[in-house]
LOZA-574895 format. One line per 10 residues: number of its first residue (from 1); their letters; for each residue x, y, z of N, C-alpha, C. Coordinates in nm, 3 decimals, padded with zeros to 5 digits. Example, Ala and Ser with C-alpha at 12.3 -4.5 7.8 and 13.67 -1.06 7.14 Angstrom:
1	as	01.319 -00.569 00.780 01.230 -00.450 00.780 01.320 -00.330 00.780  01.285 -00.225 00.708 01.367 -00.106 00.714 01.290 00.003 00.787
This chain:
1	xxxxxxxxxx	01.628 06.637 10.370 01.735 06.703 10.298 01.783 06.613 10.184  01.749 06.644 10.033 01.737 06.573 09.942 01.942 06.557 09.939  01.982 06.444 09.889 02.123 06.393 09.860 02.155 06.471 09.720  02.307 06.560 09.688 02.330 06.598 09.578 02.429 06.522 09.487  02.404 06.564 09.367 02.513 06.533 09.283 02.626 06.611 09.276  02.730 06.530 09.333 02.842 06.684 09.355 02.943 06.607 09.346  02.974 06.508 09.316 03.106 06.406 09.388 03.200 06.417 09.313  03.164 06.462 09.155 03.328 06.421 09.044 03.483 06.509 09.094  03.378 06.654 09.124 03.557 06.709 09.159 03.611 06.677 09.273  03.570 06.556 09.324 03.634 06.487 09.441 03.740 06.397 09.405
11	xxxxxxxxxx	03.707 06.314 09.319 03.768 06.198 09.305 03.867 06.184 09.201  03.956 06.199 09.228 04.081 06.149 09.125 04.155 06.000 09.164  04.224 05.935 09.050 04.282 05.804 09.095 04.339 05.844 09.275  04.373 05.718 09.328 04.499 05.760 09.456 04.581 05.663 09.390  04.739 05.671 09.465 04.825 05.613 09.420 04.793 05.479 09.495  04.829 05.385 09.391 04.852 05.231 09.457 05.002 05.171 09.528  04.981 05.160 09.648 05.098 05.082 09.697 05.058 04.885 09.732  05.154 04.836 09.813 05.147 04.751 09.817 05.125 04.636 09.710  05.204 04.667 09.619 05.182 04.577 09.483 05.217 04.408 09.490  05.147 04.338 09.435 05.153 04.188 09.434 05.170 04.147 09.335
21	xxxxxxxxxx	05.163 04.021 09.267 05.159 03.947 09.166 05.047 03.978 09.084  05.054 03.984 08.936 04.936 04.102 08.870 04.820 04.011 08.882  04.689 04.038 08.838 04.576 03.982 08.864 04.489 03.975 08.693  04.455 03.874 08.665 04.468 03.811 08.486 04.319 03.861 08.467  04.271 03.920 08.572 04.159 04.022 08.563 04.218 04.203 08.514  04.297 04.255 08.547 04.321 04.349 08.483 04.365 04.443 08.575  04.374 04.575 08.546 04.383 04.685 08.660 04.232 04.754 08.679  04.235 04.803 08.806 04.106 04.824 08.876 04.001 04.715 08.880  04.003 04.586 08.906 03.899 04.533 08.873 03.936 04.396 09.044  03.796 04.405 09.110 03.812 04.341 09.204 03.820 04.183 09.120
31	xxxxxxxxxx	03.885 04.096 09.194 03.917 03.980 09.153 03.912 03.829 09.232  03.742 03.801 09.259 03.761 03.717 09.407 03.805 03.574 09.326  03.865 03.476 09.371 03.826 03.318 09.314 03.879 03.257 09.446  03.805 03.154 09.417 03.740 03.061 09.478 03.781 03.070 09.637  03.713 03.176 09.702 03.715 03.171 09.823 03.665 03.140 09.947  03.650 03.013 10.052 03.616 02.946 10.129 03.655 03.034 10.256  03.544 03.053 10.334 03.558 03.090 10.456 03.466 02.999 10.582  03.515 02.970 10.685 03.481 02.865 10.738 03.489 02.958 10.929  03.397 02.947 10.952 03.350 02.956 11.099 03.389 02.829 11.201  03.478 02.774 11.267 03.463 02.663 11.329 03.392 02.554 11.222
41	xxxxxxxxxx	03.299 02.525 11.224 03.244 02.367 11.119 03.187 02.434 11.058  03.125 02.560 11.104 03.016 02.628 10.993 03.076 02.708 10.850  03.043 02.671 10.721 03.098 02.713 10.618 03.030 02.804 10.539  03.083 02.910 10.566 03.027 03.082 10.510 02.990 03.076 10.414  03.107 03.053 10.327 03.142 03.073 10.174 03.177 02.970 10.172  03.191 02.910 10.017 03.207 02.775 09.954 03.276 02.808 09.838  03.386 02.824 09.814 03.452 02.846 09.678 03.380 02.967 09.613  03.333 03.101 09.645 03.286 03.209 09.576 03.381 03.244 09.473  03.347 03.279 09.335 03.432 03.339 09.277 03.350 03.451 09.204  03.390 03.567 09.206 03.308 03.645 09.099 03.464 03.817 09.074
51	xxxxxxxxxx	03.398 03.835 09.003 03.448 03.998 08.922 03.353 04.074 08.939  03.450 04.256 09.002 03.380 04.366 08.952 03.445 04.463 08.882  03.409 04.519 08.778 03.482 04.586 08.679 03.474 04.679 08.746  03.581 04.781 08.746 03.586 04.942 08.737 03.473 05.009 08.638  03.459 05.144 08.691 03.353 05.202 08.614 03.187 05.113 08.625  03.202 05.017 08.705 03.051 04.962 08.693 02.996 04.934 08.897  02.906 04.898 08.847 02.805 04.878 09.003 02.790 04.702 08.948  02.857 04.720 09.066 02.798 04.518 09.080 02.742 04.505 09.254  02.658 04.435 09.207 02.562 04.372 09.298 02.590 04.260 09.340  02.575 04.250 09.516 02.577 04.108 09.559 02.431 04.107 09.657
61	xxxxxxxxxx	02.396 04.008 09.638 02.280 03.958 09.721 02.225 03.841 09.707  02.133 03.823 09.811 02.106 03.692 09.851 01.996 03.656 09.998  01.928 03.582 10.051 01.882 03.583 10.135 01.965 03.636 10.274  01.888 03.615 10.408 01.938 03.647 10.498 02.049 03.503 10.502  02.182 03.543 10.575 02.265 03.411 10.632 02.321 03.387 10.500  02.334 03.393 10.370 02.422 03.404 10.223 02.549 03.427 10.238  02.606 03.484 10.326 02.762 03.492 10.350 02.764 03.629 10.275  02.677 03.720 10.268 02.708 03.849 10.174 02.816 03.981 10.257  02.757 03.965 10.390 02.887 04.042 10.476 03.016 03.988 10.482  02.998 03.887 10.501 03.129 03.751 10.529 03.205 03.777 10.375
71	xxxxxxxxxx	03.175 03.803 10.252 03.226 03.813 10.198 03.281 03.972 10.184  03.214 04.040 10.218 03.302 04.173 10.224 03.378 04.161 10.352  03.382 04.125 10.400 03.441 04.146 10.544 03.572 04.078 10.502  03.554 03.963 10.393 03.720 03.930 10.340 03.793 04.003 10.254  03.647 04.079 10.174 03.780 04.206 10.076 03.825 04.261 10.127  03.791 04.295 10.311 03.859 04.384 10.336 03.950 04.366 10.481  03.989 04.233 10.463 04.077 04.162 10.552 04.021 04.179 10.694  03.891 04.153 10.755 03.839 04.148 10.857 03.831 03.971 10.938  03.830 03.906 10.772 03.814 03.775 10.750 03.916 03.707 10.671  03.983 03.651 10.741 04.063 03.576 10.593 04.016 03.435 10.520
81	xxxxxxxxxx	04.003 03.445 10.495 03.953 03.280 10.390 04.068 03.151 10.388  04.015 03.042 10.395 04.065 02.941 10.438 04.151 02.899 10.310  04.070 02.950 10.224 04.149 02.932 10.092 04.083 03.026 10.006  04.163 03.017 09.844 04.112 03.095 09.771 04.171 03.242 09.789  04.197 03.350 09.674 04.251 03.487 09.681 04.154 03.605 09.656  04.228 03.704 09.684 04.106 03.833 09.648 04.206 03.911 09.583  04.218 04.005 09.506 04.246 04.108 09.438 04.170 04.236 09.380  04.265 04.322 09.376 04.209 04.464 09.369 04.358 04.514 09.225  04.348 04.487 09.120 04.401 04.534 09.032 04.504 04.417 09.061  04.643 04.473 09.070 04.777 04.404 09.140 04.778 04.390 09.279
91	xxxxxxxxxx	04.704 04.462 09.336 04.691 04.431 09.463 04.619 04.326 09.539  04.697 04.248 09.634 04.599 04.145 09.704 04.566 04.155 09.817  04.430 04.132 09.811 04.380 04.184 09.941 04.324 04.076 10.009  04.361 03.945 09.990 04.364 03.787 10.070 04.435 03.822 10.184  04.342 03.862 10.295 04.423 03.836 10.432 04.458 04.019 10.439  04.426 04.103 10.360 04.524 04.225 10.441 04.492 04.314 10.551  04.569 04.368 10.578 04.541 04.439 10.708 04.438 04.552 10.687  04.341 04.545 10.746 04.240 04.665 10.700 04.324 04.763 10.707  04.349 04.871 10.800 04.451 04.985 10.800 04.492 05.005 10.659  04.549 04.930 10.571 04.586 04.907 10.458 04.487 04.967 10.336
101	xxxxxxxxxx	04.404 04.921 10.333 04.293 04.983 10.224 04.305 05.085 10.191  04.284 05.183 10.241 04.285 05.339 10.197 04.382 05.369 10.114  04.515 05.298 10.130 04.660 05.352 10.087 04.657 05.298 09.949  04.562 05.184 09.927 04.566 05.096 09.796 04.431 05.160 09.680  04.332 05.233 09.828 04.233 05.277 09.699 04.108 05.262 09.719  04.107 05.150 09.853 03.995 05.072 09.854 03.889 05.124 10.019  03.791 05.175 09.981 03.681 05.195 10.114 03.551 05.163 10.127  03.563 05.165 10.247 03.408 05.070 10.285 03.302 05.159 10.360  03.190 05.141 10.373 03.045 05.171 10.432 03.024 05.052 10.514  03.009 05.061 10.645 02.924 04.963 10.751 02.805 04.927 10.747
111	xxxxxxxxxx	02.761 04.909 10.779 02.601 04.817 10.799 02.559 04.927 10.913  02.660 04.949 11.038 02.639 04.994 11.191 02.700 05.165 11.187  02.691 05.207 11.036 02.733 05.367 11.023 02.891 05.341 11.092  02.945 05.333 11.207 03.106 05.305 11.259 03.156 05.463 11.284  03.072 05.569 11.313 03.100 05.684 11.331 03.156 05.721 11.479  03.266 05.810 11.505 03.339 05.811 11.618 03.223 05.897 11.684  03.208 05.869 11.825 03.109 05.970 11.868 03.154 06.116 11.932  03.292 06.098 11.949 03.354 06.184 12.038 03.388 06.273 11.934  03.385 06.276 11.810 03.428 06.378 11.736 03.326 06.425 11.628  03.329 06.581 11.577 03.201 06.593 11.504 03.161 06.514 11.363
121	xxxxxxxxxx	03.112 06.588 11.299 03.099 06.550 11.138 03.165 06.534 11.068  03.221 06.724 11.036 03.341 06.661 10.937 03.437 06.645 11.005  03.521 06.631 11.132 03.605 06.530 11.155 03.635 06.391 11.157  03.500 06.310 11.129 03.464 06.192 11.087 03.499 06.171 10.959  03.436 06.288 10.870 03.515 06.266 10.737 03.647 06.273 10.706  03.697 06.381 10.761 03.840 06.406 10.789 03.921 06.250 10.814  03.884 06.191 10.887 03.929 06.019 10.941 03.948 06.007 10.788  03.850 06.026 10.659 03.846 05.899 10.595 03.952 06.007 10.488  03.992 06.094 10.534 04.112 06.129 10.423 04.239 06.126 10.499  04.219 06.071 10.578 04.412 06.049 10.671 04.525 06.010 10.560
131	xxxxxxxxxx	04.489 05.888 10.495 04.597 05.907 10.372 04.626 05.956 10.265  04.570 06.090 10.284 04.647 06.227 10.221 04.694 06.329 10.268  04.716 06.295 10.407 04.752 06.400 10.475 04.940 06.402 10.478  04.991 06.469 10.494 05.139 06.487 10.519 05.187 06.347 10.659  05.083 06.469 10.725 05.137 06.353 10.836 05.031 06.312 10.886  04.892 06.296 10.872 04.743 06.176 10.887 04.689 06.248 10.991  04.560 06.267 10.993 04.459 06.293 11.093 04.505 06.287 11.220  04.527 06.191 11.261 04.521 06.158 11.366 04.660 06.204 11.440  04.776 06.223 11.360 04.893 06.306 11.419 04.824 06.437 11.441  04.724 06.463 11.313 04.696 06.656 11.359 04.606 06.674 11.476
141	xxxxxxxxxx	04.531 06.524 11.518 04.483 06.549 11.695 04.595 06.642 11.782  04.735 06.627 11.772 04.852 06.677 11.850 04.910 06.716 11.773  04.854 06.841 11.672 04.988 06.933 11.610 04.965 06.893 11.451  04.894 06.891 11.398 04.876 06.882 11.218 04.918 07.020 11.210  04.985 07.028 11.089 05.070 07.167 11.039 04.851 07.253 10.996  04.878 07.398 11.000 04.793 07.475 10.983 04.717 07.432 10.814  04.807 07.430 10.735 04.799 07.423 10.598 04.757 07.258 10.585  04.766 07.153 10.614 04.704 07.021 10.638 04.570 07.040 10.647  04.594 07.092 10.760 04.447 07.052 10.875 04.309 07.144 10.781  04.371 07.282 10.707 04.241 07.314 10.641 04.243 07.251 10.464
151	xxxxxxxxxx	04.339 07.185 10.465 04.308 07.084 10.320 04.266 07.010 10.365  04.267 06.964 10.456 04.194 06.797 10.540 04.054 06.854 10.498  04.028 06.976 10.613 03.866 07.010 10.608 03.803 07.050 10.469  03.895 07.119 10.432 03.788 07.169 10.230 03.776 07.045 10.192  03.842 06.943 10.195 03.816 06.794 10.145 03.674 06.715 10.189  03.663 06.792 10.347 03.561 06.674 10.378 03.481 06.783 10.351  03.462 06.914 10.349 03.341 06.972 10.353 03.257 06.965 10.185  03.378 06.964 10.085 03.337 06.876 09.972 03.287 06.749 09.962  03.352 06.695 10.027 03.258 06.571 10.018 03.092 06.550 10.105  03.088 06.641 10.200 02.971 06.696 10.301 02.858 06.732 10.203
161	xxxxxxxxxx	02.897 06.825 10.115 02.862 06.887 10.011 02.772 06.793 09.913  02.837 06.737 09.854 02.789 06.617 09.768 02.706 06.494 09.820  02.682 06.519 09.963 02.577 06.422 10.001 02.473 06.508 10.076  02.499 06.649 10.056 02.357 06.714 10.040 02.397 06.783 10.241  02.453 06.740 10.298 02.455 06.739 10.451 02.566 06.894 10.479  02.657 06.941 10.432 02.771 07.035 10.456 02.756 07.106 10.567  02.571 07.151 10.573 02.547 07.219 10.710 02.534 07.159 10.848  02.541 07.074 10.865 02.561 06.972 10.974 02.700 06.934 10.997  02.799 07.004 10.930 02.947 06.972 10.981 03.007 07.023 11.107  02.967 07.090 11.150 02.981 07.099 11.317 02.887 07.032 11.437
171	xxxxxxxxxx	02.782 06.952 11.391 02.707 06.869 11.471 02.819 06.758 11.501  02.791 06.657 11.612 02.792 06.544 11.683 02.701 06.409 11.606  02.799 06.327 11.582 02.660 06.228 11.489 02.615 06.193 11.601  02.582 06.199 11.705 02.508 06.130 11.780 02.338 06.235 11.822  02.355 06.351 11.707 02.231 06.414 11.722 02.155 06.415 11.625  02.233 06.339 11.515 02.174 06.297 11.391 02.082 06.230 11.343  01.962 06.219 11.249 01.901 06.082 11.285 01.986 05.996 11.196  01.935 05.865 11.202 02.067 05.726 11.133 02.068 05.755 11.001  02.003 05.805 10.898 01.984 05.838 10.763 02.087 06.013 10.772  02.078 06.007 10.875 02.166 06.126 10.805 02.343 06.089 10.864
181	xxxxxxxxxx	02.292 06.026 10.931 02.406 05.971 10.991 02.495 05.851 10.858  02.416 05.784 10.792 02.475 05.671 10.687 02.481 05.785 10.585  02.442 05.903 10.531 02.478 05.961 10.461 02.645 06.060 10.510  02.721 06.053 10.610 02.787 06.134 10.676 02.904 06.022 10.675  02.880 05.858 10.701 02.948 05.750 10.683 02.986 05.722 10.525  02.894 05.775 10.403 02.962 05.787 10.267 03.021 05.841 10.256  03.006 05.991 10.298 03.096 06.124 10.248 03.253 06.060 10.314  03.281 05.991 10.422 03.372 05.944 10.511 03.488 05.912 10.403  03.399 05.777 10.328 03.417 05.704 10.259 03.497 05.758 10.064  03.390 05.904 10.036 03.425 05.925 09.892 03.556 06.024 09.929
191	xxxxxxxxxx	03.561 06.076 10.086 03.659 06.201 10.072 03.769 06.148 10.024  03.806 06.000 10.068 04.009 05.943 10.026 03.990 05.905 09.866  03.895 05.959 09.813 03.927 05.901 09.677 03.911 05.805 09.643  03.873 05.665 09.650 03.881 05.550 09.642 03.876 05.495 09.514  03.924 05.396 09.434 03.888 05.331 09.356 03.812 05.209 09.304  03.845 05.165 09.425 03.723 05.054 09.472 03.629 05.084 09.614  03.487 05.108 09.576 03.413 05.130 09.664 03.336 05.024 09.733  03.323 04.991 09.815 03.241 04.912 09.882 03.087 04.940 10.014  02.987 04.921 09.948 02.888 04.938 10.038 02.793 04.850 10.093  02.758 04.849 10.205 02.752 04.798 10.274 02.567 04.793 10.327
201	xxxxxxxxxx	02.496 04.775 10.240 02.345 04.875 10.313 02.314 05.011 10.284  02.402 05.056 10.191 02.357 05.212 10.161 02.215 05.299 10.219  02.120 05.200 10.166 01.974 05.244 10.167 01.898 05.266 10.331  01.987 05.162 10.393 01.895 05.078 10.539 01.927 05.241 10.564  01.777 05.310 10.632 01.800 05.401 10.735 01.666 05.543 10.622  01.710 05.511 10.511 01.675 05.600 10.391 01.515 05.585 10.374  01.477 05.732 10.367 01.283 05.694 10.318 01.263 05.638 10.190  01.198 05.605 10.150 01.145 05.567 10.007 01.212 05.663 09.880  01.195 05.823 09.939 01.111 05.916 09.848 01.309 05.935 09.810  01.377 05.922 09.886 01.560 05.911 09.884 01.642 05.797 09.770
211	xxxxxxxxxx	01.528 05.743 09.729 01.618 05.594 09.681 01.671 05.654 09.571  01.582 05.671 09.453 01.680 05.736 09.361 01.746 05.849 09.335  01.760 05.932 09.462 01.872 06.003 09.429 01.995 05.922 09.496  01.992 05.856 09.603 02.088 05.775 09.623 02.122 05.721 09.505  02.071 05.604 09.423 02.087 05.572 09.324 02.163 05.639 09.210  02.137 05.758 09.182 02.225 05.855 09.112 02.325 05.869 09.178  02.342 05.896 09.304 02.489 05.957 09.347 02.549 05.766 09.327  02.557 05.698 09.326 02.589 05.543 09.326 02.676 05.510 09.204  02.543 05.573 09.075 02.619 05.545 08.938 02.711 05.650 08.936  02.710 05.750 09.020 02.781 05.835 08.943 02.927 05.806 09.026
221	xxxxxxxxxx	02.932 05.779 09.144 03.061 05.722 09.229 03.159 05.622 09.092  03.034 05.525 09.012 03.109 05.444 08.927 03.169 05.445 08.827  03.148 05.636 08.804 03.252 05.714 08.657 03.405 05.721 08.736  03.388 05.704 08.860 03.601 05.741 08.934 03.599 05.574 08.996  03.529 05.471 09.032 03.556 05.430 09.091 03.468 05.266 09.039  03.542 05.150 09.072 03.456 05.048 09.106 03.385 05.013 09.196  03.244 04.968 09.200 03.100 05.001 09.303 03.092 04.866 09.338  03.087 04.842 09.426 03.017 04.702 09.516 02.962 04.728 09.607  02.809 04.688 09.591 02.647 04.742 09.673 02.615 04.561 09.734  02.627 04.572 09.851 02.503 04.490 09.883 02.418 04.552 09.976
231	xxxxxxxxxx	02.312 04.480 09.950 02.143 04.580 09.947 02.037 04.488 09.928  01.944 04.451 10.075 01.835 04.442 10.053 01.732 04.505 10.007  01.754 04.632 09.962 01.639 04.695 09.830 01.635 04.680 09.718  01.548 04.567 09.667 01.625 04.549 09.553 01.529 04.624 09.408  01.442 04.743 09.499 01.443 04.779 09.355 01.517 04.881 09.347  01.632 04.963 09.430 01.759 04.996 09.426 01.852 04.894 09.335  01.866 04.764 09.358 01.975 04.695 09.320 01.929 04.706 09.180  01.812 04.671 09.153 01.764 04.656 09.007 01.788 04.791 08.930  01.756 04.876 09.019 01.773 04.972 08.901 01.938 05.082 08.893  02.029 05.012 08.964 02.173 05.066 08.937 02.259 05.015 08.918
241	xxxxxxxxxx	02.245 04.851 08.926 02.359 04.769 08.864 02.380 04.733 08.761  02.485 04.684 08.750 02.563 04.651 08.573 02.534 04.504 08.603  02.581 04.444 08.702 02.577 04.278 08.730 02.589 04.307 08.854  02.497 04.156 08.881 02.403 04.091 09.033 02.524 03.951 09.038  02.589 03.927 09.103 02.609 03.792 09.213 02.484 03.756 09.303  02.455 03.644 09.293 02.328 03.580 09.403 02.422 03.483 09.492  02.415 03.509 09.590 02.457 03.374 09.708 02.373 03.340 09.769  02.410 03.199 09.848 02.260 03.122 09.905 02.357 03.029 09.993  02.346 03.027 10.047 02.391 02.945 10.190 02.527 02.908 10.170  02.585 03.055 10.118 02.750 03.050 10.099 02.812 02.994 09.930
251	xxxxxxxxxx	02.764 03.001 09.868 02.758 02.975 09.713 02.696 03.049 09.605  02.789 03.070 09.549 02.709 03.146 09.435 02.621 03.036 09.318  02.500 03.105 09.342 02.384 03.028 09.248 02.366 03.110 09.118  02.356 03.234 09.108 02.383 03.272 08.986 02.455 03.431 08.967  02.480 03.453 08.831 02.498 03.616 08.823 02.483 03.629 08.659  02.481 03.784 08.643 02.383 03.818 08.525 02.360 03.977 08.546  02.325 04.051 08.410 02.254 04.151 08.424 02.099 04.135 08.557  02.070 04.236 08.563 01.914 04.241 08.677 01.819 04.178 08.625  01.812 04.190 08.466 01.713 04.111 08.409 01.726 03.987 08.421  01.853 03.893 08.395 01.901 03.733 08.379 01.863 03.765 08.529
261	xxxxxxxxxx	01.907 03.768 08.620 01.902 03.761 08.797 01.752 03.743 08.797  01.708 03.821 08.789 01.569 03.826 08.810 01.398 03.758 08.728  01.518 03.688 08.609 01.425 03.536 08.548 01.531 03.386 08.594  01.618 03.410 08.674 01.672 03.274 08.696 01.578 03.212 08.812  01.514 03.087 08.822 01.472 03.004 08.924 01.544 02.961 08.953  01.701 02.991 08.999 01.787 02.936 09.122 01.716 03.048 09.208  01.758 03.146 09.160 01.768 03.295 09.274 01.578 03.306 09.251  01.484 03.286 09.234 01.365 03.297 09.244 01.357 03.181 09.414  01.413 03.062 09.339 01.377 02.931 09.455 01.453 02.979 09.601  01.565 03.022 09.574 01.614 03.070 09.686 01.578 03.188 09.803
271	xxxxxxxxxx	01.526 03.275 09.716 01.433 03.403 09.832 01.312 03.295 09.861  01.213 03.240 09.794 01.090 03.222 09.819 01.130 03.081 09.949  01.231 03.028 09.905 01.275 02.926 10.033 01.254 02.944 10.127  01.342 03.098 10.132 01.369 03.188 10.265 01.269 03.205 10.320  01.115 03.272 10.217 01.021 03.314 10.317 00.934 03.241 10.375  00.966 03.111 10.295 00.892 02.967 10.344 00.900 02.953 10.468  01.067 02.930 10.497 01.129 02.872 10.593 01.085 02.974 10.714  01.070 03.080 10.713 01.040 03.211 10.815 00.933 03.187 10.829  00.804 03.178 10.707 00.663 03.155 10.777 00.655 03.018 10.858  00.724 02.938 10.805 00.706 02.774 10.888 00.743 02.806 11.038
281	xxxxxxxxxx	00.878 02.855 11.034 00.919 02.920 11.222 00.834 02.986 11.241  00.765 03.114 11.206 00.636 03.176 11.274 00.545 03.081 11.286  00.480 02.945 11.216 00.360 02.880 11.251 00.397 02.838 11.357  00.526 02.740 11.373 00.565 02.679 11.455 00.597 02.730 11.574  00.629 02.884 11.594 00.621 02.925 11.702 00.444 02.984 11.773  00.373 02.992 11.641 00.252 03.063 11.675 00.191 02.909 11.761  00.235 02.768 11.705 00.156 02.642 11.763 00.160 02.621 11.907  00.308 02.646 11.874 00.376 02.633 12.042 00.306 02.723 12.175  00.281 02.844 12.106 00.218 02.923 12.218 00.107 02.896 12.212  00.030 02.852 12.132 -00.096 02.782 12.154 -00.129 02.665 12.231
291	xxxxxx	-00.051 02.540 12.225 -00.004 02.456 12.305 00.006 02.447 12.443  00.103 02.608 12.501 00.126 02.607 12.610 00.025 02.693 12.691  -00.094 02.774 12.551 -00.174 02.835 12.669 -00.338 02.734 12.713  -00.323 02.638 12.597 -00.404 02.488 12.628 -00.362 02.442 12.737  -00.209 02.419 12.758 -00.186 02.310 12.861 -00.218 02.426 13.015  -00.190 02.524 13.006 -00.229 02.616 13.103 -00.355 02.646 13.151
C-alpha cells in the first residue's frame, strides 16, 4: 500500500507555551550547544552542538554507538545532559518533561513504533492529538463530550489518510505488519501538528520500492514543520536533506550539505572504522571457534 501525499491540510502552526529565555538562533529553529551527556563514566555526547532550521530536513548520523538516539532522547527530555542547552525557538527543552512536547509543538517517531496495543489505529492516532482536545484523549476514555471525540477522529483519519493506511483504522496494530505499523506511528505523530518533527528510523521496517515516497512525504512534512531524520539509509538521507550532522563516538566530526558529508574523510574514516572494527570481531570470533574445535 503505496504512502500518500496528503499531509498540508493537516498542519497548521500549534500554539507555543512554556516560553524561556529567547534562543539567538531564532524562532522555530532547534538550537542544541554544547551538550554533554554522560552514562556513569561512559560519555555519550561530548559537547554536541548543531542547528535545525524550520522548513528544512536535517540529518543526523553516524556509525552504530555515535550517541545519535542519546541525542534525541535529550531533545526530548528522556535524557538530560550534564551540561550544555537545547532549544526549540524560545522554548527550552534542556531537561523537559516529555509530556510537555506536544503543547510546545514538538513530536517524535520511536525506533520500537511505541504503539498502545490495547487500543486500535486511529485511537493511537487520536493519543497524538490529545493537545487539542477540550479536555484530551484520555479524559474522553470516561466521557469526551460527543463533538470532541469526532474532531479527535476526522483528525486522525486525516492524518491515516496521508500515509496511505485510513482503511486499517479499525484494526489492532498488533495485526499489522511493522511497516505498516511505523507508518500508523507517523500519522500519530503529524495529527498534533507539530513544528518540530523528530524521526527516529523512519525507513527501518520499509521495502526498497517505499523509500521515495517516504522521502516525499518527509520533504513535504518540512513546508509546516522543522525535520530531524536519523536514518541508517542513507541513500534516503542523501537524497532529502538540507544538512547532515555526522557523530562518532559522541562528537560531532562533521556537517555540510550531503555532498560536503559525503567527500569529508572524517565521516568516510569513521563508517569504514566501523566496518573494520566488526570484521576484526567476526575474525576473532570465527578464530576462537576454530581454536576450540582444534582443542576438542
Amino acid at each position: 500500500m503505496p504512502l500518500k501525499a496528503g499531509i498540508k491540510r493537516m498542519n497548521t502552526s500549534s500554539s507555543e507555551a512554556g516560553l524561556a529565555r529567547p534562543s539567538a538562533a531564532g524562532a522555530g529553529v532547534l538550537d542544541v550547544r554544547g551538550v554533554t551527556v554522560r552514562f556513569g563514566g561512559l560519555t555519550a555526547l561530548d559537547g554536541v552542538s548543531l542547528t535545525a532550521a524550520a522548513g528544512q530536513v536535517t540529518g543526523i548520523i553516524g556509525p552504530n554507538g555515535a550517541g545519535k538516539t542519546t541525542l534525541l532522547n535529550a531533545m526530548c527530555g528522556f535524557v538530560r545532559p550534564a551540561s550544555g542547552t537545547i532549544f526549540f525557538g524560545r522554548s527550552e527543552l534542556t531537561g523537559i518533561r516529555p509530556h510537555r512536547l506536544a503543547a510546545l509543538g514538538v513530536a517524535r517517531t520511536l525506533q520500537d513504533v511505541g504503539l498502545f496495543s490495547g487500543l486500535s489505529v486511529v485511537e493511537n492516532v487520536m493519543v497524538g492529538a490529545d493537545h487539542l482536545a477540550r479536555a484530551g484523549f484520555w479524559s474522553g476514555l470516561f466521557g469526551l463530550s460527543e463533538r470532541d471525540e469526532h474532531r479527535l477522529r476526522d483528525q486522525a483519519l486525516t492524518a491515516l489518510g496521508a500515509m496511505g493506511i485510513v482503511d486499517l483504522a479499525d484494526r489492532m496494530p498488533g495485526t499489522l505488519a511493522y511497516g505498516l505499523r511505523k507508518r500508523v506511528a507517523l500519522a500519530r505523530a503529524l495529527v498534533g501538528r507539530p513544528r518540530l518533527l523528530l524521526l527516529d528510523e523512519p525507513a527501518s521496517g520499509l521495502p526498497e520500492r517505499e523509500l521515495a515516497e517516504l522521502g516525499e512525504l518527509i520533504r513535504q512534512c518540512a513546508a509546516d514543520a522543522g525535520v530531524v531524520v536519523i536514518e541508517h539509509r542513507m541513500d534516503l538521507v542523501m537524497s532529502v536533506c538540507d544538512t547532515i550532522f555526522v557523530l562518532d563516538f559522541g562528537r560531532l566530526i562533521a556537517a555540510g550539505t550531503p555532498a560536503e558529508v559525503q567527500e569529508d574523510p572524517a565521516v568516510t574514516a569513521a563508517y569504514l572504522g566501523a566496518e573494520e572494527n566488526g570484521a576484526e570481531e567476526n575474525g576473532t570470533a570465527g578464530t576462537g571457534q576454530s581454536a576450540e574445535a582444534d582443542h576438542g
